[in-house]
VOPAPA-481109 format. One record per atom (N, C-alpha, C): chain; atom name; x, z, y. Coordinates in steps of 0.02 Angstrom, whole numbers. Example, Ala and Ser with C-alpha at 12.3 -4.5 7.8 and 13.67 -1.06 7.14 Angstrom:
% residues 2
R chaine atome      X      Z      Y
R      A     N    660    390   -284
R      A    CA    615    390   -225
R      A     C    660    390   -165
R      A     N    642    354   -112
R      A    CA    684    357    -53
R      A     C    645    394      2
***
This chain:
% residues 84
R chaine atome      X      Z      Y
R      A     N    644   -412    462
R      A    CA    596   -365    434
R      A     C    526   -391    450
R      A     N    494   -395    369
R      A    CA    415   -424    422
R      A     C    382   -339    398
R      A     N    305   -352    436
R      A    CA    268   -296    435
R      A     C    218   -327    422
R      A     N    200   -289    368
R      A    CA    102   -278    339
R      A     C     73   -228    371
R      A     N     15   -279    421
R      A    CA    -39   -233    413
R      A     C    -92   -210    372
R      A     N   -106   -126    353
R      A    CA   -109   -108    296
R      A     C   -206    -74    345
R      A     N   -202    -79    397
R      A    CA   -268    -64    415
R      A     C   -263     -8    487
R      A     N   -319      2    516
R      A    CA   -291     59    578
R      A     C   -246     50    604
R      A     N   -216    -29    627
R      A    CA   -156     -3    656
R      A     C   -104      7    619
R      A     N   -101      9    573
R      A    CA    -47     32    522
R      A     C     -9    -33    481
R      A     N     67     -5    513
R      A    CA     99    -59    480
R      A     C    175    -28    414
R      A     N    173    -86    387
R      A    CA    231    -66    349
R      A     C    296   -119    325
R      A     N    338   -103    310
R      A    CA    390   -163    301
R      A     C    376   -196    248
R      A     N    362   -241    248
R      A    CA    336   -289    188
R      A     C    381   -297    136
R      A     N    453   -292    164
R      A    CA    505   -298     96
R      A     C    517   -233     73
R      A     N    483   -199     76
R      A    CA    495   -145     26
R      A     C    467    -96      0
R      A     N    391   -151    -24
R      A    CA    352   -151    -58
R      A     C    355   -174   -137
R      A     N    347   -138   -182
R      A    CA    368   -152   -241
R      A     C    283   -184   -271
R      A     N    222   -148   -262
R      A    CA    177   -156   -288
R      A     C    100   -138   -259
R      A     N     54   -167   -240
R      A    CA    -22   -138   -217
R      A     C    -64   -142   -283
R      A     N    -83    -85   -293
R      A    CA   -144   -108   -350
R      A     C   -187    -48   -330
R      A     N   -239    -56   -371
R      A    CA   -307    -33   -371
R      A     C   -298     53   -370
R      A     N   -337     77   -353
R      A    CA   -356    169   -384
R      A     C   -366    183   -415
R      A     N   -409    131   -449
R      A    CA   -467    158   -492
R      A     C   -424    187   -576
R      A     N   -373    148   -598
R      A    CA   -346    179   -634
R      A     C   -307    254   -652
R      A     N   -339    285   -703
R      A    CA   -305    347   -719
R      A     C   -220    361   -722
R      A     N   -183    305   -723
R      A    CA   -117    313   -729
R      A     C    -97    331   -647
R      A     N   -138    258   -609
R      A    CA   -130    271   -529
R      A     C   -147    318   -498
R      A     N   -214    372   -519
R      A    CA   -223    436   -505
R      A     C   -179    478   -512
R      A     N   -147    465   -565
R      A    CA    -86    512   -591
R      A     C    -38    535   -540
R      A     N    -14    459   -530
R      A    CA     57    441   -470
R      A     C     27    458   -415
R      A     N    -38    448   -382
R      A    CA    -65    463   -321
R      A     C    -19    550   -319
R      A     N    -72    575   -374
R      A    CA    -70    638   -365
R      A     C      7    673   -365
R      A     N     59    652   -417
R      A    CA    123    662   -409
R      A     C    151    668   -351
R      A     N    129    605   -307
R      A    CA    172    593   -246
R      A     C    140    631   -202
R      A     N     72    666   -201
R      A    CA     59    721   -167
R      A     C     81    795   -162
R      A     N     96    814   -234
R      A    CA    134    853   -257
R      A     C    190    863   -217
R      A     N    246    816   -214
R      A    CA    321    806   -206
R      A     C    317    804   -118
R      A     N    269    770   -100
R      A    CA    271    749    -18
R      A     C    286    687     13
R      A     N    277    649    -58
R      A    CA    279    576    -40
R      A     C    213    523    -25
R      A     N    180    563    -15
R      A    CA     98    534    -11
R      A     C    108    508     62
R      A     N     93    458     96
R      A    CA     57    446    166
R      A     C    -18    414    165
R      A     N    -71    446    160
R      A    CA   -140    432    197
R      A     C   -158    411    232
R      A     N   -146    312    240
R      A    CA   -157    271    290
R      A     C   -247    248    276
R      A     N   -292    301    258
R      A    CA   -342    272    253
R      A     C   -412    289    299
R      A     N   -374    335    337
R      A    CA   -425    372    397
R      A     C   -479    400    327
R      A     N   -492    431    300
R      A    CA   -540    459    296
R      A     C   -588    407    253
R      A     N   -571    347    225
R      A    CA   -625    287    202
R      A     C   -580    333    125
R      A     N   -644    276     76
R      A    CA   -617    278     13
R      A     C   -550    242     20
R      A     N   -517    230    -23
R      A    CA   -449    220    -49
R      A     C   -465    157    -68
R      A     N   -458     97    -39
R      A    CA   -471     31    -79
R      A     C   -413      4   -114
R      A     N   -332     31    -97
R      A    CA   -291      3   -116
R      A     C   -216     44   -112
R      A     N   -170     49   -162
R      A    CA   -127     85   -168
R      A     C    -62     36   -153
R      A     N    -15     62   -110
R      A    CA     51     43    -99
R      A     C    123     76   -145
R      A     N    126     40   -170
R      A    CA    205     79   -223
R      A     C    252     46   -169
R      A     N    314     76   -134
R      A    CA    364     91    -97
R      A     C    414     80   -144
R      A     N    465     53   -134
R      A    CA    548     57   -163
R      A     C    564    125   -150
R      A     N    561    168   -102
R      A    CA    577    231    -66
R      A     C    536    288   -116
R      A     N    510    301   -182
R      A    CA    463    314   -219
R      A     C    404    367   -162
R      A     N    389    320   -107
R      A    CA    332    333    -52
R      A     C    266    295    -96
R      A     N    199    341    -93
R      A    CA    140    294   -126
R      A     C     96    306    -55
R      A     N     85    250    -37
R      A    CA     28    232     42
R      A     C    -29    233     -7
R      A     N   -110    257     41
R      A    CA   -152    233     14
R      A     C   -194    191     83
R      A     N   -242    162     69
R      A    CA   -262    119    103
R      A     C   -335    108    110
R      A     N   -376     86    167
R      A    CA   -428     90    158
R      A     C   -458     38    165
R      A     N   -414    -34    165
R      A    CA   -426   -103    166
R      A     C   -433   -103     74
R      A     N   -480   -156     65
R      A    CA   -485   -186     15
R      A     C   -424   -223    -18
R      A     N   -419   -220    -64
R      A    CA   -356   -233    -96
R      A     C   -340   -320   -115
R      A     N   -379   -345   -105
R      A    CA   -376   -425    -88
R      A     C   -360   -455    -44
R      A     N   -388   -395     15
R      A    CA   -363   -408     78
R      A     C   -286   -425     90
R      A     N   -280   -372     53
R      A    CA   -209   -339     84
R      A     C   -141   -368     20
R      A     N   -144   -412    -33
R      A    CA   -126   -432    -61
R      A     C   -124   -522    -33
R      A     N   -197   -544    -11
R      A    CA   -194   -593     36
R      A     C   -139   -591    116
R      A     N   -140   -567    145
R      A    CA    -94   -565    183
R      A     C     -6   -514    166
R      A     N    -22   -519    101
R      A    CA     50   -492     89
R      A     C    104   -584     52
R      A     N     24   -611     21
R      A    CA     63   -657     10
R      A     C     79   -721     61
R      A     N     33   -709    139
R      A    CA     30   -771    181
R      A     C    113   -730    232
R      A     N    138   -671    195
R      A    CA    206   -650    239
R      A     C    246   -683    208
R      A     N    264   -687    138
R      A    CA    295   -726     83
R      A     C    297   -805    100
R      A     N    241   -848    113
R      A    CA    221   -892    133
R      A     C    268   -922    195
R      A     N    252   -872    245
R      A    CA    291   -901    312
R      A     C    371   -870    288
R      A     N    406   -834    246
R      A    CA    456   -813    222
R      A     C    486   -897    206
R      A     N    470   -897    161
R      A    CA    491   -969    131
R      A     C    522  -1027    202
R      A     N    468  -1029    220
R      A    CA    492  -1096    282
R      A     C    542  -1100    332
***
């Protein structure tokens, strides 16, 4: 099992992560809001804007308050050391 750090301290299992993308989209507002609804929301962002959304296999949506380059950059340097 590897772990992403997603910011604060906050980690998550990297394999079972389906997708990070942006906020800013109205569809992703959508799902944000759904999974708040239902009780699948976790708010890993302390209180910052939302720089980046986590889609879960578990239909869990993380939000995040790392920049989403960031966190796509070290999702792919886990992949990286995966391989070897």
């Amino acid at each position: 099992m590897k772990l992403l750090n997603i910011g604060f301290g906050n980690m998550v299992n990297a394999d079972r992560i389906i997708g990070i993308v942006s906020p800013d989209s109205a569809p992703i507002k959508r799902l944000v809001q759904d999974a708040r609804e239902k009780g699948a929301l976790i708010d890993a962002s302390y209180g910052r804007r939302t720089q980046a959304v986590l889609i879960m296999d578990s239909d869990h949506v993380i939000l995040s308050g790392i920049p989403l380059e960031s966190l796509t950059g070290r999702a792919n340097e886990e992949t990286e050391e995966k391989r070897k």
